[in-house]
C-alpha positions, 0 to 999 in steps of 0.5 A, spaced: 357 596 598 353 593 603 356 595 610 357 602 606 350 602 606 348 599 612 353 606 615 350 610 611 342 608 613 345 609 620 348 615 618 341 618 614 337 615 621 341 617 626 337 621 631 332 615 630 337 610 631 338 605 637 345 604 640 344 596 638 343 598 631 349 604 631 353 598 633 351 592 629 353 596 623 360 599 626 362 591 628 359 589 621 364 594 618 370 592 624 369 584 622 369 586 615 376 590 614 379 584 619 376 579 614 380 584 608 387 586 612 388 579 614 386 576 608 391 581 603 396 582 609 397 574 609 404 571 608 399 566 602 397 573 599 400 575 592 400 582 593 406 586 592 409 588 599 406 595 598 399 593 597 399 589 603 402 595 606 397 600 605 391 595 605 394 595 612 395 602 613 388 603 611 385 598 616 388 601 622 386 607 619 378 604 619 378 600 624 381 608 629 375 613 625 371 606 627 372 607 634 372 615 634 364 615 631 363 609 636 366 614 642 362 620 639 355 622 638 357 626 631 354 622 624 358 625 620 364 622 622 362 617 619 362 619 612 369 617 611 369 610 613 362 610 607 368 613 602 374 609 603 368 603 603 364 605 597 372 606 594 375 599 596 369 596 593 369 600 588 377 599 585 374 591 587 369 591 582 373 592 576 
């Protein structure tokens, strides 16, 4: 939830936001999704194959639209990455 708000700060803000504070949440969120697909990817991981194999998917996924926003001066690009985040931890809590 954290790094979703912190992407959505950026997002509500982002004519008054620096390049520095776009790209502190941006790498927040990459370090994060590594953190998350390499600890659910991992051969100790207890994850079905197929759970493993989306989490991996979806990473790849969040880690392009995370360099299309960093590549484009369009904030709504980042509404997706504020979804899947809010979903993830979402499906974490319960």
């Amino acid at each position: 939830m954290k790094a979703a708000a912190r992407l959505q700060l950026i997002k509500d803000e982002w004519a008054n936001s620096s390049l520095a504070e776009k790209d502190d949440a941006l790498v927040y969120n990459r370090k994060l999704w590594t953190i998350l697909v390499t600890s659910a990817t991992s051969p100790e991981s207890e994850l079905p194959q197929d759970i493993k194999n989306n989490i991996a998917s979806l990473g790849v996924f969040v880690f392009k639209q995370t360099m299309t926003v960093m590549t484009t001066d369009d904030e709504n690009k980042l509404d997706t990455l504020i979804s899947i985040n809010r979903s993830i931890a979402e499906g974490l809590r319960s």
